[in-house]
OpenMM code with the backbone's topology and positions (N, CA, C; nanometers):
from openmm import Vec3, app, unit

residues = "UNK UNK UNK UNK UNK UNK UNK UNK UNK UNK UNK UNK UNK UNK UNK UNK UNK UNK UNK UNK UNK UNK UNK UNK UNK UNK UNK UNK UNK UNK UNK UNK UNK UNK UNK UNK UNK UNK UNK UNK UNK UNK UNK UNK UNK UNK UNK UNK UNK UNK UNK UNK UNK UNK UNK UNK UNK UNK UNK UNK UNK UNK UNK UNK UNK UNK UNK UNK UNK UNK UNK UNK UNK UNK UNK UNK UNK UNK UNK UNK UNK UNK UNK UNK UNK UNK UNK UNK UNK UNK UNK UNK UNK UNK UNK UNK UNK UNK UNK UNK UNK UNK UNK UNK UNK UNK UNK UNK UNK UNK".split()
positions = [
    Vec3(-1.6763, 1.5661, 0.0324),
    Vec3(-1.7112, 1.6265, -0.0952),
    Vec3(-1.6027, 1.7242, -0.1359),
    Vec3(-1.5879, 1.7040, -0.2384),
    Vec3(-1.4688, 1.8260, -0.3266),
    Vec3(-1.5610, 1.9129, -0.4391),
    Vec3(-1.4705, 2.0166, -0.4289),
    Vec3(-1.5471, 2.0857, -0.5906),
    Vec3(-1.4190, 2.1965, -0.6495),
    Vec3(-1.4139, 2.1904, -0.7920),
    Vec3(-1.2853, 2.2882, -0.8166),
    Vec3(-1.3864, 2.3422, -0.9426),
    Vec3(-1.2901, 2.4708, -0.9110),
    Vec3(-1.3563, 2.5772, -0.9607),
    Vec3(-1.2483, 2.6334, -1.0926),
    Vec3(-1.2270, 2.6690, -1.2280),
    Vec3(-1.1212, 2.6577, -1.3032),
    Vec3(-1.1995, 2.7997, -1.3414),
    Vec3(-1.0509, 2.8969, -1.3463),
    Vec3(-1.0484, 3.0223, -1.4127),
    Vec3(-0.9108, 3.0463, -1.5206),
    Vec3(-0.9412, 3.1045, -1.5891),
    Vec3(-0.8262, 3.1412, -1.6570),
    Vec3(-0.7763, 3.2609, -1.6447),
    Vec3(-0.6246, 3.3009, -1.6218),
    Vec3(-0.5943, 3.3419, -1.5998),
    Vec3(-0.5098, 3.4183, -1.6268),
    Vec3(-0.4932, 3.4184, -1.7644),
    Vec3(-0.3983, 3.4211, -1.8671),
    Vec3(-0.4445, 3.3589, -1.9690),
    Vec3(-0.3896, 3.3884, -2.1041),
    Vec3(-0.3630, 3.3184, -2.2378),
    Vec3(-0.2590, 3.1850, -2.1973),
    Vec3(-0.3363, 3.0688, -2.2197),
    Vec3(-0.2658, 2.9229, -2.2021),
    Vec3(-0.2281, 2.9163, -2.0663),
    Vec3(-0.3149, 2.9314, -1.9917),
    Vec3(-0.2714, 2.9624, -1.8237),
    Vec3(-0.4572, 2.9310, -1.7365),
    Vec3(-0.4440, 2.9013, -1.6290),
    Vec3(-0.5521, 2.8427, -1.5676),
    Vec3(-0.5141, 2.8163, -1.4324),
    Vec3(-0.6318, 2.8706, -1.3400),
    Vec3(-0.6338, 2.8686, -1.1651),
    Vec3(-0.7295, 2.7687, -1.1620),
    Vec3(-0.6726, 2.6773, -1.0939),
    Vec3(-0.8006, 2.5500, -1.0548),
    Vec3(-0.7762, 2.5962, -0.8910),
    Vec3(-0.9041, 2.6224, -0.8070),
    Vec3(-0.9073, 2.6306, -0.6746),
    Vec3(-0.9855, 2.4655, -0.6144),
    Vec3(-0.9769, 2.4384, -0.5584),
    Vec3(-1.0106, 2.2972, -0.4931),
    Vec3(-1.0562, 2.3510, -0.3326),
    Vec3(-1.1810, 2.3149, -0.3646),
    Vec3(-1.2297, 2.3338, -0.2107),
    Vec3(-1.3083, 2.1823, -0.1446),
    Vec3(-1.2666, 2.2032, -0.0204),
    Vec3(-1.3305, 2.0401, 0.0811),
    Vec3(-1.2329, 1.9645, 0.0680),
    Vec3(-1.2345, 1.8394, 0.1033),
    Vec3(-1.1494, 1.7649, 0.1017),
    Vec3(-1.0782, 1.6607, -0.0012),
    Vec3(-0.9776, 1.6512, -0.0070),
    Vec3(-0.9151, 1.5327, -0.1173),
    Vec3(-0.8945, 1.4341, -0.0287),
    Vec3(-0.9385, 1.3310, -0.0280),
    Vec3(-0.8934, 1.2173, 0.0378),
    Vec3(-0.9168, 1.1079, -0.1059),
    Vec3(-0.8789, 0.9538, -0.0443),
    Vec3(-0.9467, 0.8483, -0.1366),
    Vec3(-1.0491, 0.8576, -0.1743),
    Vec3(-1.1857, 0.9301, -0.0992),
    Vec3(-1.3173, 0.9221, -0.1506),
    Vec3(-1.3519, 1.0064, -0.2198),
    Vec3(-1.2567, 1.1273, -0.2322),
    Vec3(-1.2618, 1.2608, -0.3320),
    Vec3(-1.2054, 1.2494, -0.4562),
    Vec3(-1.0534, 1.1872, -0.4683),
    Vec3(-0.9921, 1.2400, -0.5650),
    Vec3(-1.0614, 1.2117, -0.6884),
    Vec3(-1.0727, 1.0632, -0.6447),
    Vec3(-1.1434, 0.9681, -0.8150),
    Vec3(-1.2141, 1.1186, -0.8817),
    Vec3(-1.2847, 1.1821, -0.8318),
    Vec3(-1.3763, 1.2812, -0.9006),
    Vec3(-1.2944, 1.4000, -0.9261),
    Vec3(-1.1909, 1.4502, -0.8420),
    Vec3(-1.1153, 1.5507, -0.8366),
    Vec3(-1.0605, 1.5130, -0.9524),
    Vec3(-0.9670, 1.4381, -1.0271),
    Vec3(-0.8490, 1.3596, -1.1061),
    Vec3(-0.9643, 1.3277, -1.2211),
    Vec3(-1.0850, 1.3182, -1.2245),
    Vec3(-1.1543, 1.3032, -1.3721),
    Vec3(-1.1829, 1.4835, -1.3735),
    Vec3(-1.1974, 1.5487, -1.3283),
    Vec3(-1.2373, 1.7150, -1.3813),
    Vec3(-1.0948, 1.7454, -1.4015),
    Vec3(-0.9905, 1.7463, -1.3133),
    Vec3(-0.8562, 1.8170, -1.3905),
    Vec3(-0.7981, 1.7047, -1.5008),
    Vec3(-0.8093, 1.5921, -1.5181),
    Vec3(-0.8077, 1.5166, -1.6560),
    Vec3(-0.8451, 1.5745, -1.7775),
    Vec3(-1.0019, 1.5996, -1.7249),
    Vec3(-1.0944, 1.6418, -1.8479),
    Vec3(-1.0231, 1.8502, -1.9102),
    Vec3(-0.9944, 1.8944, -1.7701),
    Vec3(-0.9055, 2.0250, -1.8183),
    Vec3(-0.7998, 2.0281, -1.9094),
    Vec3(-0.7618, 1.9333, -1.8963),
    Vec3(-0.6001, 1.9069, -1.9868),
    Vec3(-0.6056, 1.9179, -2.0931),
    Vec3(-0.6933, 1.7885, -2.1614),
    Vec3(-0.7398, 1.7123, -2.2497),
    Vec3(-0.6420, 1.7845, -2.3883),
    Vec3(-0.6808, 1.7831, -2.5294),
    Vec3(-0.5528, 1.8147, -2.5998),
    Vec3(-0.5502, 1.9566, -2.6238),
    Vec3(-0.6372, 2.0067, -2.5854),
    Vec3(-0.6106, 2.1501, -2.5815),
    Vec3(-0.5730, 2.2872, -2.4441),
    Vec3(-0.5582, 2.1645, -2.3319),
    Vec3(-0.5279, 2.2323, -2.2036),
    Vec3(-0.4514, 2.3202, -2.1999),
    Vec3(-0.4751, 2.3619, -2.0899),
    Vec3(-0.4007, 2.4775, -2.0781),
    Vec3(-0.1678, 2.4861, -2.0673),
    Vec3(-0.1494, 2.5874, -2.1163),
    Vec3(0.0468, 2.5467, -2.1004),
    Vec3(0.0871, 2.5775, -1.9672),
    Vec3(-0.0124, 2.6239, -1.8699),
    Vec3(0.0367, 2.6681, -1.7505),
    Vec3(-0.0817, 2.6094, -1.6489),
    Vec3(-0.0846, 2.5446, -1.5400),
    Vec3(-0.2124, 2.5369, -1.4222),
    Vec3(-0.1129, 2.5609, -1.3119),
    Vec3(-0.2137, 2.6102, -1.2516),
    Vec3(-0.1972, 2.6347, -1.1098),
    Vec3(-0.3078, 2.6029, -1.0125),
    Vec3(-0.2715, 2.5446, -0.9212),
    Vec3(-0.3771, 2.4323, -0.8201),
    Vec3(-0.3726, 2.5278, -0.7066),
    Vec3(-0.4627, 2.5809, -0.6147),
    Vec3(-0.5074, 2.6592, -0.5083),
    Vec3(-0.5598, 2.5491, -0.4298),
    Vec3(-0.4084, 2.5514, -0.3048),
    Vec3(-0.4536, 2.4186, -0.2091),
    Vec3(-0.5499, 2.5487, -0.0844),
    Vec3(-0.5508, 2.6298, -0.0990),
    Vec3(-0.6208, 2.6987, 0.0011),
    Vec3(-0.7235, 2.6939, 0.1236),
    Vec3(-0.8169, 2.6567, -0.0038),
    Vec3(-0.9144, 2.5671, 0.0303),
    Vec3(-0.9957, 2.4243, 0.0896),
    Vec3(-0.8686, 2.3745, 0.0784),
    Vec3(-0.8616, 2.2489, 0.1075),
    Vec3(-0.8608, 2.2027, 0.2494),
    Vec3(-0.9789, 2.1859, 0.3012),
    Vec3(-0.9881, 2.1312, 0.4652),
    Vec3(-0.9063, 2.0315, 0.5289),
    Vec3(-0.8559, 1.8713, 0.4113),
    Vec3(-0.7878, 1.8056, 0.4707),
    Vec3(-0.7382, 1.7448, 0.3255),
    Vec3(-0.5998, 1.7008, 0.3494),
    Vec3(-0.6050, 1.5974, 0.2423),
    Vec3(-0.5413, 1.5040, 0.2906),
    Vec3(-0.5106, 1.3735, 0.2107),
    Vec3(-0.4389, 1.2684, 0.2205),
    Vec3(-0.3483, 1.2017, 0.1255),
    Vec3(-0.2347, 1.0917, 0.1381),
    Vec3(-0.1391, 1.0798, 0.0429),
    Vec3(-0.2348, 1.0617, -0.1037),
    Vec3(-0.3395, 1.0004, -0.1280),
    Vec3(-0.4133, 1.0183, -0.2560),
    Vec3(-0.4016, 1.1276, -0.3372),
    Vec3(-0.3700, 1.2436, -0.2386),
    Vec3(-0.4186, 1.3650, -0.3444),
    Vec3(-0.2526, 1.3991, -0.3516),
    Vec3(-0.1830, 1.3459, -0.3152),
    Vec3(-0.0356, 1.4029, -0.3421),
    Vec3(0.0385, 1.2755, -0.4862),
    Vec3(-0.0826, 1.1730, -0.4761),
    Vec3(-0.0235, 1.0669, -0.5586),
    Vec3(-0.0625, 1.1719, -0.7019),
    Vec3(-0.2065, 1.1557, -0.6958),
    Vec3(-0.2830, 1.2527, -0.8170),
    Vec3(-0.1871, 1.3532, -0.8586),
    Vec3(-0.1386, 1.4615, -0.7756),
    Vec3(-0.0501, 1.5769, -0.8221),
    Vec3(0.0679, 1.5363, -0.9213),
    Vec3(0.0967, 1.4683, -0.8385),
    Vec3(0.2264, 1.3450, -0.9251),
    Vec3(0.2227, 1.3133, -1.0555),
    Vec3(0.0665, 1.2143, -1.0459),
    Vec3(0.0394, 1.2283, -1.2215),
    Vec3(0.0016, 1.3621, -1.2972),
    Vec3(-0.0453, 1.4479, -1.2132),
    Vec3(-0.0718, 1.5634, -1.3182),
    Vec3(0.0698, 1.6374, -1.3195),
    Vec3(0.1555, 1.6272, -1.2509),
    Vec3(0.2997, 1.6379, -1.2857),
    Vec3(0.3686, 1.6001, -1.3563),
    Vec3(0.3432, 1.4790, -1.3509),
    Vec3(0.4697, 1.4001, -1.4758),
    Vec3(0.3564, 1.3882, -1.6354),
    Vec3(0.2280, 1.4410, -1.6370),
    Vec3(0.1740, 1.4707, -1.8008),
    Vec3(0.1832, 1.5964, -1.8439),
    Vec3(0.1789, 1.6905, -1.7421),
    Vec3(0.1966, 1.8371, -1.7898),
    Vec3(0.3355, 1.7843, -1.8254),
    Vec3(0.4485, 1.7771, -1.7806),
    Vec3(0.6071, 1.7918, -1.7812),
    Vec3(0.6077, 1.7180, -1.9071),
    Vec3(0.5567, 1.6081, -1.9108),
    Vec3(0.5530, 1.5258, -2.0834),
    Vec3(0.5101, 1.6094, -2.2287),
    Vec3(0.4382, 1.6963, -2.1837),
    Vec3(0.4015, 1.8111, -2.2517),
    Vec3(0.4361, 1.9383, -2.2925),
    Vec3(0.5366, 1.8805, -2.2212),
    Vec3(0.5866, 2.0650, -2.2047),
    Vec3(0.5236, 2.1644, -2.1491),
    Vec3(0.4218, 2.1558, -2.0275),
    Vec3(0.3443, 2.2232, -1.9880),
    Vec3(0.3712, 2.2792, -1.8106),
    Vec3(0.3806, 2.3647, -1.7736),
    Vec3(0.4057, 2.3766, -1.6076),
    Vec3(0.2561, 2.3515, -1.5517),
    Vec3(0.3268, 2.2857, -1.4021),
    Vec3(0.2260, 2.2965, -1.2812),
    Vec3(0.2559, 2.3834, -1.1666),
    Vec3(0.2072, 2.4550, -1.0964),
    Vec3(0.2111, 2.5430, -0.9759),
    Vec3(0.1375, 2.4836, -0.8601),
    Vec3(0.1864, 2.4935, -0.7270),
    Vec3(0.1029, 2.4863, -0.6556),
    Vec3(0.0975, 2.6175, -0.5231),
    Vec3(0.0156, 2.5956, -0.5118),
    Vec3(-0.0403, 2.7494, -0.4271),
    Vec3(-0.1168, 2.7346, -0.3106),
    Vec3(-0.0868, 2.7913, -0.2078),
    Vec3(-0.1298, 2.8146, -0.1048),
    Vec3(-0.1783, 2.7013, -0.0057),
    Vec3(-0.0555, 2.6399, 0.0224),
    Vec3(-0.0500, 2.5134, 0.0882),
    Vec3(0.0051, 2.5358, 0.2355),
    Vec3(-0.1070, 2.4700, 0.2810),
    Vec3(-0.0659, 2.5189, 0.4241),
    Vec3(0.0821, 2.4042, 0.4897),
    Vec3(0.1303, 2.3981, 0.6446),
    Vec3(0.2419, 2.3363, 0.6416),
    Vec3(0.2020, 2.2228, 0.6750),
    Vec3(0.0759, 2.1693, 0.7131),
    Vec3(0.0827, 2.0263, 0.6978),
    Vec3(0.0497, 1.9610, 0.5498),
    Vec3(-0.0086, 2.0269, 0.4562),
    Vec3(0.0116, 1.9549, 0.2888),
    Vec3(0.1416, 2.0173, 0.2736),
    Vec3(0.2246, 2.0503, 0.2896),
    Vec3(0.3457, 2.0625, 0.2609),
    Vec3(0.4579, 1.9839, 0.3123),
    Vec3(0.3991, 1.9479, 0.4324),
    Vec3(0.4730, 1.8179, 0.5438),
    Vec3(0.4447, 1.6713, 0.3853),
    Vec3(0.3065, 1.6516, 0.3828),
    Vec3(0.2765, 1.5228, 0.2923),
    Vec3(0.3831, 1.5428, 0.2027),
    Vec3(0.4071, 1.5871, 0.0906),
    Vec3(0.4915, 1.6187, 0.0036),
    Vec3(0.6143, 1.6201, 0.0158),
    Vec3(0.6933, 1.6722, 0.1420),
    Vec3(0.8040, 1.6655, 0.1707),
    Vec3(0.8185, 1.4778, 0.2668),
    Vec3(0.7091, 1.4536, 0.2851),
    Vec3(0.7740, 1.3098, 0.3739),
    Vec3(0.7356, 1.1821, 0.2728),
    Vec3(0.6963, 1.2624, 0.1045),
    Vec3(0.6757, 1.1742, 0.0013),
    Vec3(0.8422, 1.1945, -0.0684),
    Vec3(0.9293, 1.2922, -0.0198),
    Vec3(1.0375, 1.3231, -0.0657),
    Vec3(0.9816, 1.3837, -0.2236),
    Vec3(0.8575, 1.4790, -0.2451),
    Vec3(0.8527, 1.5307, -0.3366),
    Vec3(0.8632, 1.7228, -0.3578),
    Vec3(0.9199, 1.7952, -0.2306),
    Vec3(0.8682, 1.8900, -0.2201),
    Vec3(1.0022, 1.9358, -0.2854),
    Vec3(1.1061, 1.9058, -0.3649),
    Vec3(1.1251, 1.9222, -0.4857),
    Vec3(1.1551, 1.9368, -0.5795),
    Vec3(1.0596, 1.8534, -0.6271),
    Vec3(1.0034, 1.7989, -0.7861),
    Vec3(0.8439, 1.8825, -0.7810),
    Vec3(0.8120, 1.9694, -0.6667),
    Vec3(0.7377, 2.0438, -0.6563),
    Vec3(0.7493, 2.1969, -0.6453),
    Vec3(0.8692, 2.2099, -0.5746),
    Vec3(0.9309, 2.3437, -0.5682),
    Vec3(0.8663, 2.4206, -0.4334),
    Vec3(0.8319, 2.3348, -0.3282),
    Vec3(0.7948, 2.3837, -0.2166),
    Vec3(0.8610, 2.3819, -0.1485),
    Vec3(0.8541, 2.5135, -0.0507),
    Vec3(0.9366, 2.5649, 0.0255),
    Vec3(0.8828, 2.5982, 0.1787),
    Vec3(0.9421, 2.5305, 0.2219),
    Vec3(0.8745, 2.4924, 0.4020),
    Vec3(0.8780, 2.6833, 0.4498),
    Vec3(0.9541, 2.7509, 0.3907),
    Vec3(0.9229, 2.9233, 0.4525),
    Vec3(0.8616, 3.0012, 0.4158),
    Vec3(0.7782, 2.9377, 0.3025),
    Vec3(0.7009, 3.0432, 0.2397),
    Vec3(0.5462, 2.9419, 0.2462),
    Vec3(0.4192, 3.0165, 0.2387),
    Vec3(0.2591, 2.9362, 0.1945),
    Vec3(0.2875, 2.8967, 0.1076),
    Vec3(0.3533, 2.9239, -0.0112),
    Vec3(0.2909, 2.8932, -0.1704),
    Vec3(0.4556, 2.8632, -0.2205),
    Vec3(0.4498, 2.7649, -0.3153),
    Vec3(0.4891, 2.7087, -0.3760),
    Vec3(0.5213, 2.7406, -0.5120),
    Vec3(0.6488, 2.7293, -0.5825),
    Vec3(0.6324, 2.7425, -0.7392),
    Vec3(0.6824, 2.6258, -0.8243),
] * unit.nanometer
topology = app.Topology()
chain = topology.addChain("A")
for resn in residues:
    res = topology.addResidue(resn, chain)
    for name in ("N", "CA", "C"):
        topology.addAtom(name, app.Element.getBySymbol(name[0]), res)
Protein backbone atom coordinates (compact mmCIF):
# COMPACT_ATOMS: atom_id res chain seq x y z
CA UNK A 1 0.00 0.00 0.00
CA UNK A 2 1.18 3.63 -0.81
CA UNK A 3 -0.34 6.94 0.21
CA UNK A 4 1.03 10.61 -0.65
CA UNK A 5 0.26 13.29 1.13
CA UNK A 6 0.56 16.90 -1.06
CA UNK A 7 1.31 20.25 0.75
CA UNK A 8 2.10 23.39 -0.62
CA UNK A 9 4.71 24.96 0.01
CA UNK A 10 5.08 27.93 -1.63
CA UNK A 11 3.22 29.97 -4.33
CA UNK A 12 3.43 27.43 -7.53
CA UNK A 13 5.45 25.01 -5.40
CA UNK A 14 4.24 21.62 -3.70
CA UNK A 15 5.74 18.72 -1.19
CA UNK A 16 4.31 15.39 -2.20
CA UNK A 17 5.59 12.93 0.73
CA UNK A 18 5.03 9.19 -0.35
CA UNK A 19 4.77 6.81 2.32
CA UNK A 20 4.90 2.56 2.05
CA UNK A 21 5.96 1.15 -0.74
CA UNK A 22 6.28 1.87 -4.62
CA UNK A 23 6.65 -1.21 -6.30
CA UNK A 24 4.56 -2.53 -9.59
CA UNK A 25 1.57 -3.04 -7.33
CA UNK A 26 1.74 0.60 -5.98
CA UNK A 27 2.71 2.89 -8.55
CA UNK A 28 -0.40 2.43 -11.01
CA UNK A 29 -2.16 4.39 -8.01
CA UNK A 30 0.87 6.45 -6.98
CA UNK A 31 1.28 7.88 -10.95
CA UNK A 32 -2.76 8.49 -11.17
CA UNK A 33 -2.68 10.99 -7.79
CA UNK A 34 0.63 12.83 -8.92
CA UNK A 35 -0.97 12.88 -12.63
CA UNK A 36 -4.10 14.21 -11.25
CA UNK A 37 -1.62 17.04 -9.21
CA UNK A 38 -0.22 18.34 -12.35
CA UNK A 39 -3.14 18.52 -14.37
CA UNK A 40 -3.24 22.19 -16.19
CA UNK A 41 -2.95 24.07 -13.36
CA UNK A 42 -0.12 22.19 -11.35
CA UNK A 43 2.08 23.27 -9.56
CA UNK A 44 5.80 25.18 -11.31
CA UNK A 45 7.80 23.49 -8.69
CA UNK A 46 7.21 19.60 -6.89
CA UNK A 47 9.17 18.09 -4.74
CA UNK A 48 8.81 14.21 -3.98
CA UNK A 49 9.82 13.12 -0.19
CA UNK A 50 11.37 9.61 -0.78
CA UNK A 51 11.65 9.47 3.09
CA UNK A 52 9.11 7.55 3.67
CA UNK A 53 9.32 5.10 1.45
CA UNK A 54 9.93 1.45 2.91
CA UNK A 55 10.97 -0.12 -0.42
CA UNK A 56 10.86 0.67 -3.92
CA UNK A 57 11.47 -0.83 -7.24
CA UNK A 58 12.64 0.06 -10.92
CA UNK A 59 8.68 0.96 -11.48
CA UNK A 60 8.86 3.82 -9.33
CA UNK A 61 12.11 5.17 -10.89
CA UNK A 62 10.40 4.54 -14.45
CA UNK A 63 7.27 6.81 -13.07
CA UNK A 64 9.81 9.63 -11.84
CA UNK A 65 11.09 9.65 -15.37
CA UNK A 66 7.75 10.43 -16.74
CA UNK A 67 6.99 12.96 -14.21
CA UNK A 68 10.38 14.30 -15.30
CA UNK A 69 10.31 14.58 -18.77
CA UNK A 70 6.30 16.46 -18.39
CA UNK A 71 7.27 18.83 -15.75
CA UNK A 72 10.62 19.67 -18.02
CA UNK A 73 8.05 19.91 -21.16
CA UNK A 74 6.48 22.50 -19.14
CA UNK A 75 8.76 24.36 -17.94
CA UNK A 76 8.21 23.16 -14.58
CA UNK A 77 11.03 21.67 -11.92
CA UNK A 78 11.10 18.33 -10.08
CA UNK A 79 13.07 17.74 -6.74
CA UNK A 80 13.75 14.81 -5.10
CA UNK A 81 14.29 14.50 -1.39
CA UNK A 82 15.38 12.39 1.07
CA UNK A 83 16.46 9.32 -0.60
CA UNK A 84 18.10 6.95 1.12
CA UNK A 85 21.43 5.13 -0.66
CA UNK A 86 19.80 2.26 -1.90
CA UNK A 87 16.92 4.46 -4.04
CA UNK A 88 19.74 6.33 -4.99
CA UNK A 89 21.80 3.12 -6.04
CA UNK A 90 18.27 2.40 -8.47
CA UNK A 91 18.72 5.68 -10.18
CA UNK A 92 22.27 5.72 -10.54
CA UNK A 93 22.39 1.89 -12.03
CA UNK A 94 19.35 3.34 -14.34
CA UNK A 95 22.28 5.84 -15.31
CA UNK A 96 19.74 8.55 -14.20
CA UNK A 97 21.19 10.11 -11.07
CA UNK A 98 21.98 12.93 -13.35
CA UNK A 99 19.15 13.89 -15.11
CA UNK A 100 18.12 13.79 -11.41
CA UNK A 101 20.77 15.68 -9.71
CA UNK A 102 21.58 13.08 -7.08
CA UNK A 103 24.39 12.97 -5.27
CA UNK A 104 25.71 9.67 -3.70
CA UNK A 105 27.23 12.26 -0.53
CA UNK A 106 24.51 13.88 0.40
CA UNK A 107 20.41 12.22 1.52
CA UNK A 108 18.67 14.59 -0.69
CA UNK A 109 18.86 15.42 -3.99
CA UNK A 110 18.20 18.60 -6.17
Amino acid sequence: MVRLSVEKSGVGQALVRIVGNLDMDTVPEARKQLFRLLGARGPSSLEVDFSSIASMDTSAVAMMVELLRILSATGRRLRLTGLREDQQRLFSLARLNQAFGINHDTRESS
